[in-house]
C-alpha positions in Angstrom: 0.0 0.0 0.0 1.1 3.2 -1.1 1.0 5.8 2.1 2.6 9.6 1.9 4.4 11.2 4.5 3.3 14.8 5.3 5.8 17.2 7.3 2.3 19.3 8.1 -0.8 18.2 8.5 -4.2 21.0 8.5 -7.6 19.7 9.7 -10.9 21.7 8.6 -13.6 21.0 10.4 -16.8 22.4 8.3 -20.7 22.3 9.3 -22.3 23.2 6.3 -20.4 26.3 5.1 -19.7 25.0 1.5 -19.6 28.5 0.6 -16.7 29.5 2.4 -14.9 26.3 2.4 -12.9 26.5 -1.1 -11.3 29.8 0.2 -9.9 28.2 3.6 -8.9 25.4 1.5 -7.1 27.9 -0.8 -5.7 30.0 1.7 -3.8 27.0 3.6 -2.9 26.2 0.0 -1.1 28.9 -1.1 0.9 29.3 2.0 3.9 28.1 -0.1 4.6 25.1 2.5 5.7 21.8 0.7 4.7 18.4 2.3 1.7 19.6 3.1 -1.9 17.6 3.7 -5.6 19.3 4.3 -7.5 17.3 6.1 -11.4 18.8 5.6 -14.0 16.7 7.5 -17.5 17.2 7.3 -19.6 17.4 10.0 -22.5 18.6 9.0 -25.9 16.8 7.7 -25.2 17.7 4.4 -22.6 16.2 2.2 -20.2 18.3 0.2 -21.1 18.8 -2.7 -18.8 16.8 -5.4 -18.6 20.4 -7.7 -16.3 21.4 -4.6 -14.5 18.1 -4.0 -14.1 18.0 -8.0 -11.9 21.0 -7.7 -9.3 19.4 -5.7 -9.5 16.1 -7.5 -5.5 16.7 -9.1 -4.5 17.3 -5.5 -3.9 14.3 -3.6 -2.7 16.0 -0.4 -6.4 17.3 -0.1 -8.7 14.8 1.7 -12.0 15.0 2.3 -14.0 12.7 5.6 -17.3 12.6 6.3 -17.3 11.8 10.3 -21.2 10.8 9.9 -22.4 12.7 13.1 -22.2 16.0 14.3 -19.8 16.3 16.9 -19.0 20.0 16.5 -16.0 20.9 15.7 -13.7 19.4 18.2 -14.8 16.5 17.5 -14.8 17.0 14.1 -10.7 17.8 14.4 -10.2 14.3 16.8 -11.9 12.9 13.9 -9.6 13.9 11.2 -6.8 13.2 13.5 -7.6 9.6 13.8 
């Protein structure tokens, strides 16, 4: 199995703000910092919509979770930890 080591990991927690998700996605982007994952989970009802996921299907280092339950957004963080 394939696996990728990241010197930085960025976790996202997100409850339904698909409108303001592609710019924090963006803005950790384009810090310039190589070796970098973002870690976006969802914990809203809602799923994200795949016109946003689309965007960042040529980038790898972008993953998207879907915890299941709301947990707010510490949870949503332990989450994309584990």
């Amino acid at each position: 199995m394939f696996t990728m080591e990241f010197q930085l990991s960025i976790g996202i927690p997100t409850c339904n703000r698909h409108d303001t998700l592609v710019r924090a996605i963006n803005s950790v982007i384009n810090q310039g910092i190589d070796d970098i994952e973002v870690i976006v989970v969802n914990d809203g009802v809602d799923n994200i919509p795949s016109a946003l996921t689309d965007i960042y299907c040529d980038k790898p280092y972008v993953i998207f979770l879907d915890n299941g339950v709301c947990q707010g957004a510490a949870g949503a963080r332990n989450f994309g930890v584990r």
